[in-house]
C-alpha positions as CSV (number, residue, x, y, z in Angstrom):
1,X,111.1,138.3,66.2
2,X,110.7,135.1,68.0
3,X,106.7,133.8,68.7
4,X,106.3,134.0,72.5
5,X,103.3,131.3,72.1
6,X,105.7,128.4,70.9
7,X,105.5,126.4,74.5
8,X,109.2,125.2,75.3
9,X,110.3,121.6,75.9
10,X,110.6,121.0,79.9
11,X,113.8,119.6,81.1
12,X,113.3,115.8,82.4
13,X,115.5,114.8,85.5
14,X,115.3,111.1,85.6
15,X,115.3,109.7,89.0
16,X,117.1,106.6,89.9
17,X,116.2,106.8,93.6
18,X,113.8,104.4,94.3
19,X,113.0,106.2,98.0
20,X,112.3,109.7,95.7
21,X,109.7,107.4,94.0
22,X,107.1,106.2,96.6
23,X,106.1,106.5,100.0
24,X,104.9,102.8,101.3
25,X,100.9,103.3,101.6
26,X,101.1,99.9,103.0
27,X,102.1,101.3,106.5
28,X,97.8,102.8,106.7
29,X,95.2,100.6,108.1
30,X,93.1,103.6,107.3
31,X,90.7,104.3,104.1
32,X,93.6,105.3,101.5
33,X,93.8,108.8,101.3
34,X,96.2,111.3,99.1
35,X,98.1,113.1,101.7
36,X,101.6,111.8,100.7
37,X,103.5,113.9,98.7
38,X,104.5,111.5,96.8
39,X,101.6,111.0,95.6
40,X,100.5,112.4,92.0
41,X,99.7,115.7,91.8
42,X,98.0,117.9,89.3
43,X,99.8,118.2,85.7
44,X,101.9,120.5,85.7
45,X,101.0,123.4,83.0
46,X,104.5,124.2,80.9
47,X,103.8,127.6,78.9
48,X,106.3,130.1,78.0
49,X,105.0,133.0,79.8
50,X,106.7,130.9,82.6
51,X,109.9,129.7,80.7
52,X,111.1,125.9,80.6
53,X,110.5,123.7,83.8
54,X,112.1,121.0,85.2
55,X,109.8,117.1,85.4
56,X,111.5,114.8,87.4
57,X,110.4,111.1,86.3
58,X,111.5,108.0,88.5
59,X,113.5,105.5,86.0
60,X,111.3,102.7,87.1
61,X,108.1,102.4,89.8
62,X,108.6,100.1,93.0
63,X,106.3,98.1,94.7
64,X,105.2,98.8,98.1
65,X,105.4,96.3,100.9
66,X,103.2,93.4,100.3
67,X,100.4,93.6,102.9
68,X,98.1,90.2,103.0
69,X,94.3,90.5,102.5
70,X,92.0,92.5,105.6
71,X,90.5,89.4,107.0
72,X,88.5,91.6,109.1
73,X,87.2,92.4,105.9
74,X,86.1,89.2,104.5
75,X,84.7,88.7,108.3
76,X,81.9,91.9,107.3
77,X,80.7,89.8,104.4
78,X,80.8,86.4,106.0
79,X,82.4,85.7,109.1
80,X,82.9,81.9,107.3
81,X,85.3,83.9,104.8
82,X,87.9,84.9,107.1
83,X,88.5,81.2,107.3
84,X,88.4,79.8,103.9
85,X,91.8,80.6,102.2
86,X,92.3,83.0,99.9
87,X,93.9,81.8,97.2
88,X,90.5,79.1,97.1
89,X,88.0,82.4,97.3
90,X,90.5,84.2,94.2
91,X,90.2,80.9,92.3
92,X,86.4,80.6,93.1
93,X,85.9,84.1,91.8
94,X,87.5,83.9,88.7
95,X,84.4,81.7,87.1
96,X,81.9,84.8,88.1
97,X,84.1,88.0,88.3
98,X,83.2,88.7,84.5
99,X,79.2,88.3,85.3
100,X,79.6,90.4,88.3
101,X,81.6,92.7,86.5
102,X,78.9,93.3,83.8
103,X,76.3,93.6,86.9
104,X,78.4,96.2,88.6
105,X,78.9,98.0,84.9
106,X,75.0,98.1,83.6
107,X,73.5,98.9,87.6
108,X,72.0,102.3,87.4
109,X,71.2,104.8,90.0
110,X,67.7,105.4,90.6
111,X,67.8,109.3,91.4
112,X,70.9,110.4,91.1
113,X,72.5,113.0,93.7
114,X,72.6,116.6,93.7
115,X,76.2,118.0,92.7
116,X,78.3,118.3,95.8
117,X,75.7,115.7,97.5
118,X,76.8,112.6,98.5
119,X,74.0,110.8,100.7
120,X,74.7,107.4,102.8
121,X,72.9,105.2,100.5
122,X,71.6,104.5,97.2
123,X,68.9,102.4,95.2
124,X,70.5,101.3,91.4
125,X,68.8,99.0,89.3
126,X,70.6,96.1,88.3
127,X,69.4,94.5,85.1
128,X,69.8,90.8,85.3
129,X,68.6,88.8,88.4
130,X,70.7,85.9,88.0
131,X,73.8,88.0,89.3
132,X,74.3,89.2,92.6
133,X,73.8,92.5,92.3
134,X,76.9,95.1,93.4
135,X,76.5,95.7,97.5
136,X,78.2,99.0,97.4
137,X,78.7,102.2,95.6
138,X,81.8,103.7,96.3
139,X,82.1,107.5,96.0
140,X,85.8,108.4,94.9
141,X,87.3,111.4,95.6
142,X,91.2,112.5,94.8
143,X,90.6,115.9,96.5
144,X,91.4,115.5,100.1
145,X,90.2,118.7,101.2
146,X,86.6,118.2,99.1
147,X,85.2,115.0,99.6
148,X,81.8,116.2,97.5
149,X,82.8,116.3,94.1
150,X,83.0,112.5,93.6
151,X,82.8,109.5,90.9
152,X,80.4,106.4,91.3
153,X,81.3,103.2,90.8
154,X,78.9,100.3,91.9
155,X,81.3,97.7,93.5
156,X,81.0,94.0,95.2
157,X,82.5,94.2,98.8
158,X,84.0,91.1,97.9
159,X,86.4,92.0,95.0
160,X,87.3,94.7,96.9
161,X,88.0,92.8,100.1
162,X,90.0,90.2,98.2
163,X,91.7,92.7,95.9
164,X,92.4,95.8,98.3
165,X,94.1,95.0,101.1
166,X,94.4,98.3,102.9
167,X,90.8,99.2,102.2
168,X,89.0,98.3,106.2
169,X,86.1,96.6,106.3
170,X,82.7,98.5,104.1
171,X,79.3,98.2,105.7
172,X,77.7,95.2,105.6
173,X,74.6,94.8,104.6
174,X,71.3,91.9,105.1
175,X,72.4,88.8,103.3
176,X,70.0,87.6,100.8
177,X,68.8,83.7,101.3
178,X,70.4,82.1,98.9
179,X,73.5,83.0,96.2
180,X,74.5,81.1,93.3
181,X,78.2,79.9,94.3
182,X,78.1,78.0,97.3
183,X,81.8,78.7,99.2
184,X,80.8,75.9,101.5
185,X,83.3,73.4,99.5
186,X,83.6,69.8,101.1
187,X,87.1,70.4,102.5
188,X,85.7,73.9,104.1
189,X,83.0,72.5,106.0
190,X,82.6,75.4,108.4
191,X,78.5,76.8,108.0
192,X,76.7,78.2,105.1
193,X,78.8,80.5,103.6
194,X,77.8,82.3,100.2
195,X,80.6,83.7,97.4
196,X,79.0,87.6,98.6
197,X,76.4,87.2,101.4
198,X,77.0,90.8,101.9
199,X,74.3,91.5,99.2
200,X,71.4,94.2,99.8
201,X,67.9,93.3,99.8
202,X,66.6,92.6,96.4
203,X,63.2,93.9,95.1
204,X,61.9,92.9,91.5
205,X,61.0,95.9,89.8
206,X,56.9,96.1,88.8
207,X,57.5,97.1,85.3
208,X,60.5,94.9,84.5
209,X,60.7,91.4,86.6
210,X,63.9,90.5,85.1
211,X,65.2,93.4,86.9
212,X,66.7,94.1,90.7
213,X,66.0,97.3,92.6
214,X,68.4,97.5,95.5
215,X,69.3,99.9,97.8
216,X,73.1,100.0,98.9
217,X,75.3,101.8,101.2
218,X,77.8,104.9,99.7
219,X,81.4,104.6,100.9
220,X,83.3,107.4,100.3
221,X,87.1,106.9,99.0
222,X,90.0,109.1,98.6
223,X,92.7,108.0,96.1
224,X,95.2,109.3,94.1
225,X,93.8,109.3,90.7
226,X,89.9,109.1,89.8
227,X,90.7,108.7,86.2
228,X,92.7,105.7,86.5
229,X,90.4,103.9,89.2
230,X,88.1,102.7,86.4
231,X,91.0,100.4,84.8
232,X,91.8,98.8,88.4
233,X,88.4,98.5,89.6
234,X,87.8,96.2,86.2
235,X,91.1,94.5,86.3
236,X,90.1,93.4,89.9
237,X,87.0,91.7,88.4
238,X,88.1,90.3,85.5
239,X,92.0,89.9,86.6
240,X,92.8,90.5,82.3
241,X,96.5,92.1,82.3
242,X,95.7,92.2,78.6
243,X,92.3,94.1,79.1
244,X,94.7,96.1,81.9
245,X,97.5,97.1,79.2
246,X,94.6,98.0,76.3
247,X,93.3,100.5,79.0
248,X,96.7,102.5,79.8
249,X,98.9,101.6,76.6
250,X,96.2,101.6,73.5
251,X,98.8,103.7,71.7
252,X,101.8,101.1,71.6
253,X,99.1,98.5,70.7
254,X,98.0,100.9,67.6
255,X,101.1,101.1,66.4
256,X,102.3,97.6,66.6
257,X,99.4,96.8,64.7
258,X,99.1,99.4,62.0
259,X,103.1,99.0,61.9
260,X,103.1,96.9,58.2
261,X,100.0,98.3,56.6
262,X,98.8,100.8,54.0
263,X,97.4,102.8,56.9
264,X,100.8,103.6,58.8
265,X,101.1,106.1,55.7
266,X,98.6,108.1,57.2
267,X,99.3,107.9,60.7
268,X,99.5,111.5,62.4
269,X,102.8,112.7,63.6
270,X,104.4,111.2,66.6
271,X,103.0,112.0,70.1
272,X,104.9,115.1,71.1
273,X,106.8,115.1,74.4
274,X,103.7,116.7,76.4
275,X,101.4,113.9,74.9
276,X,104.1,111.1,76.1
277,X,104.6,112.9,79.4
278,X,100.4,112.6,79.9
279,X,100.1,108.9,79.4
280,X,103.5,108.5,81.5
281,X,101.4,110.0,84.2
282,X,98.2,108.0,83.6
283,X,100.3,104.9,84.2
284,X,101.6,106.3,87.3
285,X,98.4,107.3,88.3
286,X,97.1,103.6,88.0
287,X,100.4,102.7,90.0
288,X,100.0,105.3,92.4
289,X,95.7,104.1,93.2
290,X,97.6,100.4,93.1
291,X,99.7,101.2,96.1
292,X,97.4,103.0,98.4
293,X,94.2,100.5,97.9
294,X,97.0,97.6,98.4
295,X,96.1,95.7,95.5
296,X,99.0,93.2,95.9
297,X,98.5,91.4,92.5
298,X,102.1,90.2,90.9
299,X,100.7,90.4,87.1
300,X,99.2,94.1,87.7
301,X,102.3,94.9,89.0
302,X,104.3,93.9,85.8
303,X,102.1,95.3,83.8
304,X,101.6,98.9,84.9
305,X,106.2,98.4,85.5
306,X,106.5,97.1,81.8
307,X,104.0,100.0,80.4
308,X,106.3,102.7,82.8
309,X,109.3,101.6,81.4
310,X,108.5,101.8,78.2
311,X,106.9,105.1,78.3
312,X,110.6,106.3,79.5
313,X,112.2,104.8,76.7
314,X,109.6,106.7,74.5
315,X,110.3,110.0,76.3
316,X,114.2,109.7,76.2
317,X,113.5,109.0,72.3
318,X,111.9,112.3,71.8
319,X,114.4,114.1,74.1
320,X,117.3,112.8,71.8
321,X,115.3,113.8,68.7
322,X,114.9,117.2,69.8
323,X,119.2,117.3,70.4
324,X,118.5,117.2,74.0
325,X,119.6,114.6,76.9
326,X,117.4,113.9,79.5
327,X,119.4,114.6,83.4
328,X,120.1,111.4,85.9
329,X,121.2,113.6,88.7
330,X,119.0,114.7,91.7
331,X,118.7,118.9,91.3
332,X,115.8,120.2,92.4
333,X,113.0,120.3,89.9
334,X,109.0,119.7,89.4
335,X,107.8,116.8,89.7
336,X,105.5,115.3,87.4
337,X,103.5,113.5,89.7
């Protein structure tokens, strides 16, 4: 008698349609949100009671259309910003994005929220004065239709301004007197203008001087994935493509590594097709967050592409070892994401 609990193999329809892949989210000025249906969706459960499904996977991910940086944004932090290029504010941040990074990382909320709560502000402690503590806290959401159950993450309007380009302007805040990096470079002579004026007020804690108590504004934030916002958000701060492809493809890493010692003999059995099909989706997930926050960054790009294609490669593989082919046509089936 055949077991009715052994789960079946879905088909996989490889698309080679780029327009069945993605939906430009650069044609939204507004705060990204997931109502394309193009968008990723909820993993699809495969049991038997329901027989085999059908997963149609895009060959390769596009790119939207490149959309250049909100300058209305920079204007909210400093109105100086909207006038210093760029490329010089990019350059500029990469010297503190790692100690901003670690500020944003190690803040802590005060009293945290009630579940389902999500108030208009917040006080976090930040635990090293010397670095401008995050301005924000963003409250991500992937849910359109229930914006309460959301993730924190303490944020710098500035990396998001300069790495987000279809995120509008976030609240500004009071400016503090005085900032570390000084954006008012000899050939931009325009005012005092700070790296991230748009810094709450900063309060030394009683107990602990060498910490910050700040009180910032909450900006909600609907995107795709909240899983795979995490590895973005840092990427934007520390711009490490290696650091990037660690986060979303540890397991081709492993095995490169452990590829020539004793301890490939006791590796575990290779991923099965479900496992391979769940990091192919948390790669398209980090894709899918890419597109609708606009972060136009060539090298993030050809990371999360590279990663994609080779998670196809993998899955063909384990189709053909299982005797099957994987379809190229465009029948109707499930999508994956």
């Amino acid at each position: 008698m055949a077991n009715n609990n052994i789960l079946r193999c879905p088909e996989i329809i490889l698309i080679d349609n780029e327009d069945d892949n993605i939906e430009s989210a650069s044609s939204s000025t507004s705060v990204p949100s997931t109502s394309s249906p193009h968008f990723p969706a909820t993993f699809p459960s495969i049991s038997s009671k329901h027989g085999p499904q059908s997963i149609r996977l895009p060959r390769r991910l596009v790119r939207p259309e490149f959309r250049d940086v909100n300058r209305a944004a920079l204007a909210a932090i400093n109105p100086v910003l909207a006038n210093i290029p760029v490329d010089y504010i990019r350059h500029t941040m990469r010297d503190i994005g790692f100690r901003m990074h670690e500020a944003a990382m190690s803040s802590k909320v005060v009293q945290p929220p009630s579940a389902g709560e999500v108030p208009s502000t917040m006080t976090v402690i930040s635990p090293d004065p010397t670095v401008e503590p995050p301005s924000h806290m963003l409250a991500v959401y992937s849910d359109k239709n229930d914006s309460s159950n959301v993730s924190l993450f303490p944020a710098h309007a500035l990396i998001v301004a300069i790495g987000c380009a279809n995120v509008p302007p976030l609240p500004s805040n009071q400016p503090p007197p005085s900032s570390d990096v000084d954006m008012n470079a000899d050939s931009y002579p325009q005012g005092d203008a700070n790296m991230d004026t748009d810094a709450p007020e900063q309060v030394m804690a009683e107990d602990d001087p060498e910490r910050l108590i700040v009180t910032i504004p909450v900006v909600p934030l609907c995107i795709p994935s909240v899983e795979m916002f995490q590895p973005l958000l840092t990427y934007l701060y520390t711009r490490r493509s290696d650091d990037l492809m660690d986060m979303i493809f540890p397991k081709a890493r492993d095995d490169e590594e452990q590829s020539t010692s004793k301890r490939a003999r006791l590796r575990p059995p290779p991923p099965s097709l479900l496992d391979l099909l769940n990091d192919a989706r948390k790669v398209h997930a980090l894709w899918s967050n890419a597109c609708v926050l606009g972060a136009f960054d060539e090298v993030l790009f050809m990371a999360v592409e590279m990663a994609w294609e080779v998670w196809i490669e993998k899955i063909e593989d384990a189709i053909g070892a299982a005797g099957e082919e994987p379809s190229s046509n465009h029948q109707e089936g499930r999508y994956l994401f």
